[in-house]
C-alpha atoms as an extended CHARMM CRD file, in Angstrom:
* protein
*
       265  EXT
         1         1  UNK       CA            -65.8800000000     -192.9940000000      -68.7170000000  PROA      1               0.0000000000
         2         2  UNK       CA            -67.2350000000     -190.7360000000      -66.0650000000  PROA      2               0.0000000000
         3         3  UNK       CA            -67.1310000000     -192.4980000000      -62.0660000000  PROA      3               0.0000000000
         4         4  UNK       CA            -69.4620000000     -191.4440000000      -59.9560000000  PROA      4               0.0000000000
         5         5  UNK       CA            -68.0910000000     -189.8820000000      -56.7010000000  PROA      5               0.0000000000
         6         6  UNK       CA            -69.1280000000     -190.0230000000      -52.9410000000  PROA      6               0.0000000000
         7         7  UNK       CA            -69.0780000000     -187.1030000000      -50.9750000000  PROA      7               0.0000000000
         8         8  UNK       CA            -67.0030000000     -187.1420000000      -47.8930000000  PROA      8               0.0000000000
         9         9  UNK       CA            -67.7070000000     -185.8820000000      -44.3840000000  PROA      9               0.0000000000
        10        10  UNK       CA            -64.5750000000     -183.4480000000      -45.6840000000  PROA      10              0.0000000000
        11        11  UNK       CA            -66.7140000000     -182.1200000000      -48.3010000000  PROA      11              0.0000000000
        12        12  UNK       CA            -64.4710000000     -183.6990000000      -50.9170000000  PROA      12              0.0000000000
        13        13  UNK       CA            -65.5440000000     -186.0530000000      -53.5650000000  PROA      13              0.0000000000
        14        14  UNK       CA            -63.8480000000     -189.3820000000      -53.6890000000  PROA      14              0.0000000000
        15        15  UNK       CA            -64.4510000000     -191.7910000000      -57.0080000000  PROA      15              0.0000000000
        16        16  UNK       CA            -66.6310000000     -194.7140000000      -56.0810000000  PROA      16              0.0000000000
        17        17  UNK       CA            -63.8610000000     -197.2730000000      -58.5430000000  PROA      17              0.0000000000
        18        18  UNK       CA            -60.0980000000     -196.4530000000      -58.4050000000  PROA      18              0.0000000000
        19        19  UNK       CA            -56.8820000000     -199.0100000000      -58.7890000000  PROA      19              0.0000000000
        20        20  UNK       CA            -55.9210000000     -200.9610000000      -55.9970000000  PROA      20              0.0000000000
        21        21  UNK       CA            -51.9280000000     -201.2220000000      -56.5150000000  PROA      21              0.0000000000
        22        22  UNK       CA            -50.6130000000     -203.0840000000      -53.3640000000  PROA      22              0.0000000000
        23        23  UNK       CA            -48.1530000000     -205.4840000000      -54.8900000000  PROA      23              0.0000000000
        24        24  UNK       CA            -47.5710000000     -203.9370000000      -58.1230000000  PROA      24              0.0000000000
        25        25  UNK       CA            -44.1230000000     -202.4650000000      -58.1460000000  PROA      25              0.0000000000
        26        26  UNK       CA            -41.6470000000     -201.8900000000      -60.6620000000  PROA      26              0.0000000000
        27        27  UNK       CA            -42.4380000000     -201.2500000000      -64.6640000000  PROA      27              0.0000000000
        28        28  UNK       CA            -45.5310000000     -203.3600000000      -64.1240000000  PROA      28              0.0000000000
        29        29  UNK       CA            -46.9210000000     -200.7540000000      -61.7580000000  PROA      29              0.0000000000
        30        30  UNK       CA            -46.0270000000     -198.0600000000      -64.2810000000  PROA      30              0.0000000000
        31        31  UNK       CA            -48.2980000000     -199.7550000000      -66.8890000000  PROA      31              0.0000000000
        32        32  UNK       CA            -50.9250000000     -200.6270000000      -65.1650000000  PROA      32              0.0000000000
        33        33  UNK       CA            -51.5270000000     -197.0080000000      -63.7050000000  PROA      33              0.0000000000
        34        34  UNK       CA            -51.1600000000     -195.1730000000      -66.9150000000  PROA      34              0.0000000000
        35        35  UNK       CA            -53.6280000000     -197.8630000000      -68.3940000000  PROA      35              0.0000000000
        36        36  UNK       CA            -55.9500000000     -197.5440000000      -65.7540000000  PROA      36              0.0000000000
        37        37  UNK       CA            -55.6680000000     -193.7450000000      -66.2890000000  PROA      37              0.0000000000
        38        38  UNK       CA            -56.1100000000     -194.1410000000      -70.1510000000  PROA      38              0.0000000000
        39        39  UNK       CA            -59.2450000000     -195.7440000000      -69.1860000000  PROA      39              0.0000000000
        40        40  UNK       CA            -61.0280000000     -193.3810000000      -67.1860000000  PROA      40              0.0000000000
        41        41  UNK       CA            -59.6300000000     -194.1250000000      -63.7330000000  PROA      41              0.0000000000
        42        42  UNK       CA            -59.5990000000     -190.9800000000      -61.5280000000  PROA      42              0.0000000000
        43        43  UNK       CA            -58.6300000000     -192.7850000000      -57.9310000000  PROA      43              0.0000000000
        44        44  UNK       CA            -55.4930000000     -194.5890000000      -57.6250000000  PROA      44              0.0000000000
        45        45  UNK       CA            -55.0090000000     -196.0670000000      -53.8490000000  PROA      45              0.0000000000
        46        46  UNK       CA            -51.4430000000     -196.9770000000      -52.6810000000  PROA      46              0.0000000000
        47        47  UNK       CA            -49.4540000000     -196.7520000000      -49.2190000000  PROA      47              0.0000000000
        48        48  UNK       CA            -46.0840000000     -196.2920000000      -47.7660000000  PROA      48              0.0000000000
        49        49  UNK       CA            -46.0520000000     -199.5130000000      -47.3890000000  PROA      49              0.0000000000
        50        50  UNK       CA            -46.4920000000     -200.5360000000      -50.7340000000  PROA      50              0.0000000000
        51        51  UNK       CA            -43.2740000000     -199.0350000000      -51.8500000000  PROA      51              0.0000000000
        52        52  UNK       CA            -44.7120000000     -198.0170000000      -54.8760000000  PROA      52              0.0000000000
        53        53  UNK       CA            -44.7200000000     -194.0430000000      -54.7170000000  PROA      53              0.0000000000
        54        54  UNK       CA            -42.2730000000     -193.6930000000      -57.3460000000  PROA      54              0.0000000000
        55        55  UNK       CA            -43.9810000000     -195.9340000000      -59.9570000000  PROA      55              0.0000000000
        56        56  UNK       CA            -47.2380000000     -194.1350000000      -59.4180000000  PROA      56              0.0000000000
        57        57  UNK       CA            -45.7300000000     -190.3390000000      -59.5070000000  PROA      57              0.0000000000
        58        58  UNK       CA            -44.1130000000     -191.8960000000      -63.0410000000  PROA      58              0.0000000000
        59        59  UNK       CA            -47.2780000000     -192.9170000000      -64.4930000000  PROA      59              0.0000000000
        60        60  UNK       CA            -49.1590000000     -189.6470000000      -63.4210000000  PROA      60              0.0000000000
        61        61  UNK       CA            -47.3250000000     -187.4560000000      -65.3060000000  PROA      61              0.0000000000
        62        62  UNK       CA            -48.9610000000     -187.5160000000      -68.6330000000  PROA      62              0.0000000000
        63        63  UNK       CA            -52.1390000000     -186.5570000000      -66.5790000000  PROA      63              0.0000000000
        64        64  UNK       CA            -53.7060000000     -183.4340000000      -64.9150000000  PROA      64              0.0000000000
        65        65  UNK       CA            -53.0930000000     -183.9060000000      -61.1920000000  PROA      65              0.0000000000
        66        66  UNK       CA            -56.3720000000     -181.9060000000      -60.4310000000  PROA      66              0.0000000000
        67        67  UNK       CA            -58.4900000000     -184.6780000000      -61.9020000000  PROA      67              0.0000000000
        68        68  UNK       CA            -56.9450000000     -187.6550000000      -60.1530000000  PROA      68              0.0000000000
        69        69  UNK       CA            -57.9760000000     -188.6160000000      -56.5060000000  PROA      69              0.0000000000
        70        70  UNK       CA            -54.5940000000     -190.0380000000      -54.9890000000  PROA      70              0.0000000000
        71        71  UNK       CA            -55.1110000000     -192.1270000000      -51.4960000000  PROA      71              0.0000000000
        72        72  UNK       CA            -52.0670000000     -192.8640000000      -49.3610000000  PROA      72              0.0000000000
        73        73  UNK       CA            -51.2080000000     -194.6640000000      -45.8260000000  PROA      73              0.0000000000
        74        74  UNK       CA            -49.2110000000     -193.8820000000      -43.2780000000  PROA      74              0.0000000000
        75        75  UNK       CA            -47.7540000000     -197.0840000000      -41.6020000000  PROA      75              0.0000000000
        76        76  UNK       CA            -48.6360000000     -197.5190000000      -37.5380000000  PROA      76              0.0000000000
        77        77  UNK       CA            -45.0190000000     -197.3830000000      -36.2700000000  PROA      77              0.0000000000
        78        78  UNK       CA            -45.1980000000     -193.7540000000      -37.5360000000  PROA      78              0.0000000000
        79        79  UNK       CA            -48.1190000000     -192.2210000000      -36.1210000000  PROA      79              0.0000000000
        80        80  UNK       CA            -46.2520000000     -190.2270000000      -33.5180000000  PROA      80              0.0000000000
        81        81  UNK       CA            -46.8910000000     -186.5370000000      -34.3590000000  PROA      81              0.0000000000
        82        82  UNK       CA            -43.3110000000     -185.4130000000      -36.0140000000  PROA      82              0.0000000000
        83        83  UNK       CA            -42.8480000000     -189.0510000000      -37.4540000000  PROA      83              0.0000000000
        84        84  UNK       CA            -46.4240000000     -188.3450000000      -39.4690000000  PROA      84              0.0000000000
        85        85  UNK       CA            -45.5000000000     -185.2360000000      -40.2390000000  PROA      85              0.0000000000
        86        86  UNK       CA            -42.2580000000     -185.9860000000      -41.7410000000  PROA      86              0.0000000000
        87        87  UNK       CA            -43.5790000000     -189.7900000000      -43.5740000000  PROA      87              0.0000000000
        88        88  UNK       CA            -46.3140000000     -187.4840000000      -45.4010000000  PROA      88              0.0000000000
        89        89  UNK       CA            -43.5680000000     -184.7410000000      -46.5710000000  PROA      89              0.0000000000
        90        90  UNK       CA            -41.6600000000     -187.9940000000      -47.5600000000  PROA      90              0.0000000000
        91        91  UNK       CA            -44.7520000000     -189.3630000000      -49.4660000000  PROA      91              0.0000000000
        92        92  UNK       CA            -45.7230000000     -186.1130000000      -51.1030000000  PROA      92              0.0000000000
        93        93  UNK       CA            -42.1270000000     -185.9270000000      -52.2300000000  PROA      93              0.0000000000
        94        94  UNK       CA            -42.2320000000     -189.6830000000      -53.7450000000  PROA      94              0.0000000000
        95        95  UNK       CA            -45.6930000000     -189.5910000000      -55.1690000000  PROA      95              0.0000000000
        96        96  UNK       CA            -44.3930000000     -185.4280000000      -56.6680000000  PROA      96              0.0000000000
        97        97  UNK       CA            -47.6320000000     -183.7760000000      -55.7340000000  PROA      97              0.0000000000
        98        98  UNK       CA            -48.4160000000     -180.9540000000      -53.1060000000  PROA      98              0.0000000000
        99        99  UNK       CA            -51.1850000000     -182.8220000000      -51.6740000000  PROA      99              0.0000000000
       100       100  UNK       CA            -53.0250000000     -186.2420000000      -51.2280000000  PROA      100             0.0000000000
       101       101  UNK       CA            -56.4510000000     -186.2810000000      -51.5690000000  PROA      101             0.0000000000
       102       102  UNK       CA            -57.2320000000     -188.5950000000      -48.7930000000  PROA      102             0.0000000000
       103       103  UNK       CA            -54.4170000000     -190.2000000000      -46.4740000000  PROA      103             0.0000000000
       104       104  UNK       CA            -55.1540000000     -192.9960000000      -44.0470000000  PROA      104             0.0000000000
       105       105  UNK       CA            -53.8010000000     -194.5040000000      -41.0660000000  PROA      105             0.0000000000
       106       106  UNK       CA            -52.9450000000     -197.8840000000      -42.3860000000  PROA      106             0.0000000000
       107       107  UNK       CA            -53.3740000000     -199.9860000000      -39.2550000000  PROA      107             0.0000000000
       108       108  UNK       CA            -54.6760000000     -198.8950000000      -35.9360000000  PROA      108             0.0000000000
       109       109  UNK       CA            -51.3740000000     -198.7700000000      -33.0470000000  PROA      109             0.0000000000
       110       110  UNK       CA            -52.8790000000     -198.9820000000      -29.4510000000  PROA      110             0.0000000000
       111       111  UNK       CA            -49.3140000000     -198.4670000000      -27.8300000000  PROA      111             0.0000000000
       112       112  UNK       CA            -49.5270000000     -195.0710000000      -29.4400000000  PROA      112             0.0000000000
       113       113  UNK       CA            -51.8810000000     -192.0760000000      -28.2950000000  PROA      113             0.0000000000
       114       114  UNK       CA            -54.6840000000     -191.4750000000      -31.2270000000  PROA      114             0.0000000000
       115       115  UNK       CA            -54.6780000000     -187.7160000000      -30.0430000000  PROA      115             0.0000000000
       116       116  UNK       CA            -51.4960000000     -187.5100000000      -31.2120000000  PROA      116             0.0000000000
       117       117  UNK       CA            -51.6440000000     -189.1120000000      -34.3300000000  PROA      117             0.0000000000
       118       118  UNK       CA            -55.1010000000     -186.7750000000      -34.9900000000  PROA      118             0.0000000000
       119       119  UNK       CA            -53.6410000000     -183.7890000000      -34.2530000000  PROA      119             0.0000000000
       120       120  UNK       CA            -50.8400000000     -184.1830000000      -36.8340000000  PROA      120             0.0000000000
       121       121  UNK       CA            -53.7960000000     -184.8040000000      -38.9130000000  PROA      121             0.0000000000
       122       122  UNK       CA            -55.3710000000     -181.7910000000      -38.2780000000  PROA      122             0.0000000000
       123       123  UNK       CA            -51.8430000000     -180.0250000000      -39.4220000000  PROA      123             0.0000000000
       124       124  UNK       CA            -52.1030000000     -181.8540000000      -42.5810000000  PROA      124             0.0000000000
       125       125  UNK       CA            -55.3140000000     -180.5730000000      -43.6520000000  PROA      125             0.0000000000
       126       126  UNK       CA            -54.7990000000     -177.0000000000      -42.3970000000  PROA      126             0.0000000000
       127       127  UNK       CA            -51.9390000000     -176.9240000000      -43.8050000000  PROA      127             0.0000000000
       128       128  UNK       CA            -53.1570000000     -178.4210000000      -47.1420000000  PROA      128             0.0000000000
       129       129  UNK       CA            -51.3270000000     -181.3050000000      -47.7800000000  PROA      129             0.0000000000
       130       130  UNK       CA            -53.9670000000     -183.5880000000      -47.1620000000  PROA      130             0.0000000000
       131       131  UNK       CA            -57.7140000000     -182.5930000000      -48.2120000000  PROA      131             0.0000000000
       132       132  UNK       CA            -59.1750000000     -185.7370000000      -46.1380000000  PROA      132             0.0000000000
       133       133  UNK       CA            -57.9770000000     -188.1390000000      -43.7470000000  PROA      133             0.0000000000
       134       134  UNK       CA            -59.5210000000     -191.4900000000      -42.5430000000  PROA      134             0.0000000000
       135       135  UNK       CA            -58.1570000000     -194.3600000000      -40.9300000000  PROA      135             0.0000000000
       136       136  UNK       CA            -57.9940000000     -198.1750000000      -42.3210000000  PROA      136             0.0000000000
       137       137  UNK       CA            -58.7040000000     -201.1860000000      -40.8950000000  PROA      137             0.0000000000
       138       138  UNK       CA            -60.3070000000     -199.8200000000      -38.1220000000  PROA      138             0.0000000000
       139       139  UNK       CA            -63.3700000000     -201.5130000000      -35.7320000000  PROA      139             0.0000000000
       140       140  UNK       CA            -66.3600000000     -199.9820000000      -34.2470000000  PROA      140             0.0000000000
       141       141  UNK       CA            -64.3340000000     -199.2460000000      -30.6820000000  PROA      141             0.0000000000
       142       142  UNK       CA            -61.2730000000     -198.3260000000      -32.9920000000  PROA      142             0.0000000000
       143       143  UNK       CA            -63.9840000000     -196.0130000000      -34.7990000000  PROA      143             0.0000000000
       144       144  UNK       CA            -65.3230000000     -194.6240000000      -31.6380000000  PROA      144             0.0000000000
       145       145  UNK       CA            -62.0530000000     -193.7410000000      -30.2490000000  PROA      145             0.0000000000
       146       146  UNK       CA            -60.9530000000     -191.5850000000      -33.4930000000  PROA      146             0.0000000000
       147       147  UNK       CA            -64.7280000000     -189.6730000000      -33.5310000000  PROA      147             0.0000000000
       148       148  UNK       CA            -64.3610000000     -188.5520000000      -30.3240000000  PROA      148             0.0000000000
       149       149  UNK       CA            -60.4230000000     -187.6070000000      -30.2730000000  PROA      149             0.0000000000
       150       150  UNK       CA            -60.6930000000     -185.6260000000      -34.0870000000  PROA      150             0.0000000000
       151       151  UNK       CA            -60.9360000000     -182.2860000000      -34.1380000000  PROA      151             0.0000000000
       152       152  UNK       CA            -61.4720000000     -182.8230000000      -38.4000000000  PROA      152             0.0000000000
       153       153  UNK       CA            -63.9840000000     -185.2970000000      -40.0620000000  PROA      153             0.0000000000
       154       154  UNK       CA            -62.8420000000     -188.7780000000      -40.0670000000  PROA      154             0.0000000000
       155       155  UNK       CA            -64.1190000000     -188.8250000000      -43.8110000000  PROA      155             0.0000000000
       156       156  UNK       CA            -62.9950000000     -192.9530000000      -44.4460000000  PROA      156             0.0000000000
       157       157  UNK       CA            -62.6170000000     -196.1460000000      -43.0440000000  PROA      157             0.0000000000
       158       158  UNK       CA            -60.9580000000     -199.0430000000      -45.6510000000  PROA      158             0.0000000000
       159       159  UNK       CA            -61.3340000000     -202.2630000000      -44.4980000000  PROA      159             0.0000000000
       160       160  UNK       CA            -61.8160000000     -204.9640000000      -46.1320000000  PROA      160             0.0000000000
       161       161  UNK       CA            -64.9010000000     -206.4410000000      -47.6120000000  PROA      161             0.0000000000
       162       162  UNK       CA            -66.7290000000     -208.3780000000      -49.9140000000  PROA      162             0.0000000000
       163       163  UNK       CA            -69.7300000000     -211.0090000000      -50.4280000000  PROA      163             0.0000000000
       164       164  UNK       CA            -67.1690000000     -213.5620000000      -48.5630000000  PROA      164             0.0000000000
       165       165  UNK       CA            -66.5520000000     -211.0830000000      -45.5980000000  PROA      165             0.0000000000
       166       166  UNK       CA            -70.4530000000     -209.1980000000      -44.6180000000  PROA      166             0.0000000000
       167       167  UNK       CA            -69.0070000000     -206.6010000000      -42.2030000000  PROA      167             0.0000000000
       168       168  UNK       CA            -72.6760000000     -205.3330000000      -41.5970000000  PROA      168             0.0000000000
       169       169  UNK       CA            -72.6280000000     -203.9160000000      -38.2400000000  PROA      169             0.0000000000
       170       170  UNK       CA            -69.3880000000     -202.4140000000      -39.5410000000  PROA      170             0.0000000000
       171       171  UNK       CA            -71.1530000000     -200.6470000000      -42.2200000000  PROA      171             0.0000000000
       172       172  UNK       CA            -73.9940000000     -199.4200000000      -40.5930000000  PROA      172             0.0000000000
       173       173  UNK       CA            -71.4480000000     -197.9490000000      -38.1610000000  PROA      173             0.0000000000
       174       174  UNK       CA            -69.4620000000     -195.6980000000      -40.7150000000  PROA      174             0.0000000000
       175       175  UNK       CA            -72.7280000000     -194.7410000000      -42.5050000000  PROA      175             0.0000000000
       176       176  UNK       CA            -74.5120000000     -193.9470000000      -39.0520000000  PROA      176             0.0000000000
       177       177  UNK       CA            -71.2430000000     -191.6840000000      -38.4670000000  PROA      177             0.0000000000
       178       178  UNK       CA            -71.0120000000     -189.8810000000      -41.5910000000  PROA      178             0.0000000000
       179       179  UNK       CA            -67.6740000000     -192.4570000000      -42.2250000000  PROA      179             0.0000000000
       180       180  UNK       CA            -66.9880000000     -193.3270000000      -46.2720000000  PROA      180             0.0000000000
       181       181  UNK       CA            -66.2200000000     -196.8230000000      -46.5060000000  PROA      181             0.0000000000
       182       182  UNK       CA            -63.6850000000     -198.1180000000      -49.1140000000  PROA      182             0.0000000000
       183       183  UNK       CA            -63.4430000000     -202.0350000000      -49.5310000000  PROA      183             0.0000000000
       184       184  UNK       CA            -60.2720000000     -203.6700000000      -50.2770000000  PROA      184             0.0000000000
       185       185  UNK       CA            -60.0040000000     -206.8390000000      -51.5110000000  PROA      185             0.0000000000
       186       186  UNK       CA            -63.3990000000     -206.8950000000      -53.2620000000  PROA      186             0.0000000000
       187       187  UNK       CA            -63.1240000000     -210.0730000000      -54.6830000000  PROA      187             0.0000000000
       188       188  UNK       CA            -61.2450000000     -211.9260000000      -51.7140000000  PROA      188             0.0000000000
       189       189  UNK       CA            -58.1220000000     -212.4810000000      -53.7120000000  PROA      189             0.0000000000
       190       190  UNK       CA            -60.5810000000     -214.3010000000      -56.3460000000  PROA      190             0.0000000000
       191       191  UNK       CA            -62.3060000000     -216.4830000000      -53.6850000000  PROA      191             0.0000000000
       192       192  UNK       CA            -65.4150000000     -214.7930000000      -54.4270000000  PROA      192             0.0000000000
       193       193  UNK       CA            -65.2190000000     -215.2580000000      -58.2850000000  PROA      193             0.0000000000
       194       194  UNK       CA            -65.4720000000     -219.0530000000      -57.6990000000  PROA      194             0.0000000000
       195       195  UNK       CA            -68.6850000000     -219.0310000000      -55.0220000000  PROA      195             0.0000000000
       196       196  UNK       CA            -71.6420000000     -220.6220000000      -56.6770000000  PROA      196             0.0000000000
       197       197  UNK       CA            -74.3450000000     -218.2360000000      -55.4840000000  PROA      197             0.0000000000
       198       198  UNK       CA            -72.0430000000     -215.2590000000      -57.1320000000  PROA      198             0.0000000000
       199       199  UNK       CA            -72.0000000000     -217.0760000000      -60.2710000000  PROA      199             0.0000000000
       200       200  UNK       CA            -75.5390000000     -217.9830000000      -60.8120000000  PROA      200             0.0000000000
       201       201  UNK       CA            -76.4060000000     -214.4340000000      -60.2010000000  PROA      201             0.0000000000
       202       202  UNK       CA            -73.5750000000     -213.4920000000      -62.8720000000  PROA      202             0.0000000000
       203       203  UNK       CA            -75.2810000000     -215.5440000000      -65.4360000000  PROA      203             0.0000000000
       204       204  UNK       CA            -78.5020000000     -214.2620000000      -64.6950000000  PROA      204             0.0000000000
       205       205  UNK       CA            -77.3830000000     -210.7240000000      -64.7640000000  PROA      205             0.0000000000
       206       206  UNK       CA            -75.0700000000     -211.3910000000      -68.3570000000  PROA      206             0.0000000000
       207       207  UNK       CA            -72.0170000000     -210.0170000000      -65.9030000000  PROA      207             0.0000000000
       208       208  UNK       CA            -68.8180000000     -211.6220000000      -64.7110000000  PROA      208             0.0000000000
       209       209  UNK       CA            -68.6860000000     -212.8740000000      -61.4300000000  PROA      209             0.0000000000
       210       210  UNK       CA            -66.1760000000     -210.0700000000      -60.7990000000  PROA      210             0.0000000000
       211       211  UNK       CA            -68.7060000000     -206.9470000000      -61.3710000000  PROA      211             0.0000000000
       212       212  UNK       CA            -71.2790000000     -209.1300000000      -59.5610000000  PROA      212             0.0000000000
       213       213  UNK       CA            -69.1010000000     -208.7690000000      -56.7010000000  PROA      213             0.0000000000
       214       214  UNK       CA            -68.1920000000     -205.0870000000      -56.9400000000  PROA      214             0.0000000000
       215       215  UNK       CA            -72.0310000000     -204.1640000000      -57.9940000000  PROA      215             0.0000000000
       216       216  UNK       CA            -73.1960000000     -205.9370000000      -54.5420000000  PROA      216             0.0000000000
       217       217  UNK       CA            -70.1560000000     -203.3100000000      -52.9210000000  PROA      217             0.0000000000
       218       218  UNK       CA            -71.7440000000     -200.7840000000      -54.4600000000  PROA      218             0.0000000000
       219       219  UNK       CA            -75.1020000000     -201.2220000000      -54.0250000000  PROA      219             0.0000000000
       220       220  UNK       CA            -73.4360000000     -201.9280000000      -50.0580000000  PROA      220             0.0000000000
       221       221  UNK       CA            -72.6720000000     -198.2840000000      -50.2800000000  PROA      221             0.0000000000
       222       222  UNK       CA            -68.8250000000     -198.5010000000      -50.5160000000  PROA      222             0.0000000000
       223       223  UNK       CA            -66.1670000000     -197.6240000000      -52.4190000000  PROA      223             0.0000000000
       224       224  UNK       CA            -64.5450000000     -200.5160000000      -54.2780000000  PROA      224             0.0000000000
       225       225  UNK       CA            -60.5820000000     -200.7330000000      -55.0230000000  PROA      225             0.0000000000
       226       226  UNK       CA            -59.8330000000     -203.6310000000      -57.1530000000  PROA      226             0.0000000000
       227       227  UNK       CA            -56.3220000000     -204.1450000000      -58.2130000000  PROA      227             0.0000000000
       228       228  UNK       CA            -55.6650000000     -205.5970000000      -61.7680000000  PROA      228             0.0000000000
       229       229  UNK       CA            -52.5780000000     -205.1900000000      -63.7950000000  PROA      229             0.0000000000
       230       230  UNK       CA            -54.0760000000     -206.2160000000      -67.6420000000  PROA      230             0.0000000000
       231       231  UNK       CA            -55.7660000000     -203.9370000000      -69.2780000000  PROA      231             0.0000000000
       232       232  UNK       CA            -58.5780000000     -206.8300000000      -69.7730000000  PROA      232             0.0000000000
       233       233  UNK       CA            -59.7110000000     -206.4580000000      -66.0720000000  PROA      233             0.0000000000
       234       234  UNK       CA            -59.0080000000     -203.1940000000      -65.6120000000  PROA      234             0.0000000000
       235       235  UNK       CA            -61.6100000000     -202.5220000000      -68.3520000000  PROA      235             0.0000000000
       236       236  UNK       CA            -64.0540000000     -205.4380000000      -66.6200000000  PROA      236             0.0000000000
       237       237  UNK       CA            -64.0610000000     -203.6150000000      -62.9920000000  PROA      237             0.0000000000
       238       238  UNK       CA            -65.5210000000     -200.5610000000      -64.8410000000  PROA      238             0.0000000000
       239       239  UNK       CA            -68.8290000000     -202.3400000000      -66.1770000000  PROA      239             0.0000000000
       240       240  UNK       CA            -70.3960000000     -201.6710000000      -62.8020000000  PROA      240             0.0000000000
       241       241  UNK       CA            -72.4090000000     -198.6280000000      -62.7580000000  PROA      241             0.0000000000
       242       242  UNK       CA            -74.9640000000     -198.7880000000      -65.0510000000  PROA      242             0.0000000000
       243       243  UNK       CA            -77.1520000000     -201.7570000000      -64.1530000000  PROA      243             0.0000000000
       244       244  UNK       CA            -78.2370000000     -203.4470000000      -60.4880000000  PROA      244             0.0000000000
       245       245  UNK       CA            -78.6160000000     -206.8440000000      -58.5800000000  PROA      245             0.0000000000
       246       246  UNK       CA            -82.2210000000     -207.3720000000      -57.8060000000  PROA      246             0.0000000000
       247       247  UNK       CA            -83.3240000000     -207.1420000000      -54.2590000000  PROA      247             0.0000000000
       248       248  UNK       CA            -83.9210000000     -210.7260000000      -54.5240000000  PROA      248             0.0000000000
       249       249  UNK       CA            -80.4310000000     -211.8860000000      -55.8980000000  PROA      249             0.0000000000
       250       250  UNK       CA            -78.7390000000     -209.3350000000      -53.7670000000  PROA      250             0.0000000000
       251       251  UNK       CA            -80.3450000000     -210.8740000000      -50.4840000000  PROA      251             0.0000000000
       252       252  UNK       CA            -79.2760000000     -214.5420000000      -51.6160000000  PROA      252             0.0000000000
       253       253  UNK       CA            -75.3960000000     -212.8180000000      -51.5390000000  PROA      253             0.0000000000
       254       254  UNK       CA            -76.2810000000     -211.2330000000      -48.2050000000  PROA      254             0.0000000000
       255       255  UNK       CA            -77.6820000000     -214.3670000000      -47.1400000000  PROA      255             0.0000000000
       256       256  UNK       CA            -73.9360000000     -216.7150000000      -48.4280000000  PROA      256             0.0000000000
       257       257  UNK       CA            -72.9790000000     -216.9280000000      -44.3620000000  PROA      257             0.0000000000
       258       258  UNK       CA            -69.2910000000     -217.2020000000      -45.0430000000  PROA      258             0.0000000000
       259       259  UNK       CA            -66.3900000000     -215.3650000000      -42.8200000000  PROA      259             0.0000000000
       260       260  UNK       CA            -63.7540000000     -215.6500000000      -44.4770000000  PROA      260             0.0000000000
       261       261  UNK       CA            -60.6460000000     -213.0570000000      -44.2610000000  PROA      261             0.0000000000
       262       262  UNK       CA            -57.7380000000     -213.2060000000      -46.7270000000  PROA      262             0.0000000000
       263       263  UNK       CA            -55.7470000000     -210.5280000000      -44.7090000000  PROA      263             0.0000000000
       264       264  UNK       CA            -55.0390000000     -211.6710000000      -40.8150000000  PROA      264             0.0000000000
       265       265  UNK       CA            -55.9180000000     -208.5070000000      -38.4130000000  PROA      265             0.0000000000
């Protein structure tokens, strides 16, 4: 299976499908990585706060490190310069890599100068130990803040988003900003499988409800993380690149109205 990539501000490419794994820990997380790679995953996403570095690193050693796009998150009580620093030696030391391919600040941290944070940033990527950074969960004056305090391309913002959650003036933000935008939670923690006008355009489409919901991401412009643990949906979430939703269908998703947020900001 061969995922298309976006390129970022960074100049790196970033897989447009990888694993979500918050909440998977322990041999389950093992399995469903190394599954996920088996299938043709090259983007795994995790976090410091996931406590799952160790599970991952396990799972990644049967595969070439070159072709697999690992995302990370630093935590907001750490974004002080030396306490980055030293959480993404930490993290490259759990995950047993040199580098990260893209690490995020998990949650924005107003009592906490953003200068600060982006200059350890900077140190990262000169350095080499990160090869993009980004930010997560971040809104447009959040956004603005971190374009005009960088000194290197703010290549991602993940947030989350799906046909429950329309974050459009969001979007058209990152995009008008050169800003990747990776949506977590695609399917609202299943909330969207069970929304009537998703499933009428899954039957008309011969798709699940599931890759409806990822295809409208897509065709959104964002990157799409979906975490599954069988090997059943991991396979599913990959059926999304090779057909569309019709203008038509894809407006009556725009047009569903609903705000609702599984993860509290």
């Amino acid at each position: 299976m061969n995922i298309p990539t976006y390129r970022l501000a960074s100049g790196h490419e970033m897989p447009l499908l990888g694993l979500g794994t918050w909440e998977l820990r322990g041999r389950h997380c093992v399995d469903a990585v190394r599954k996920a790679l088996e299938l043709g995953y090259t983007h795994i996403d995790t976090a410091d706060a996931y406590r799952n570095h160790a599970e991952i690193a396990q799972a990644l050693k049967a595969f070439d490190r070159s072709r697999i796009f690992i995302t990370s998150k630093v935590p907001p009580e750490m974004l002080r310069y030396e306490d980055l620093l030293r959480t993404c030696d930490r993290n490259l030391r759990e995950l047993q890599t040199d580098y990260l391919d893209l690490y995020l600040i998990h949650w924005p941290n107003r009592r906490l100068p953003l200068k600060d944070t982006l200059r350890a940033f900077k140190e990262l990527v000169e350095s080499g130990k990160a090869r993009s950074v980004g930010v997560s969960n971040f809104r447009i004056p959040d956004l603005k803040e971190a374009l005009q305090a960088s000194d290197v391309p703010i290549s991602n913002n993940q947030v989350e988003l799906h046909p429950l959650l329309n974050e459009k003036e969001l979007l058209d933000f990152c995009r008008g900003n050169g800003i990747s935008v990776t949506s977590y939670c695609p399917l609202a923690r299943g909330r969207a499988l069970r929304n009537k006008v998703i499933a009428a355009v899954a039957q008309k489409c011969a798709k699940t409800p599931a890759q409806v919901a990822l295809r409208w991401l897509l065709q959104k412009g964002t990157i799409v993380i979906p975490k599954a643990g069988s090997e059943a949906h991991l396979s599913e979430n990959t059926d999304i690149f090779d057909w569309e939703i019709a203008a038509e269908d894809e407006a009556e998703i725009d047009a569903i109205g609903e705000r609702h947020r599984v993860v509290n900001l």
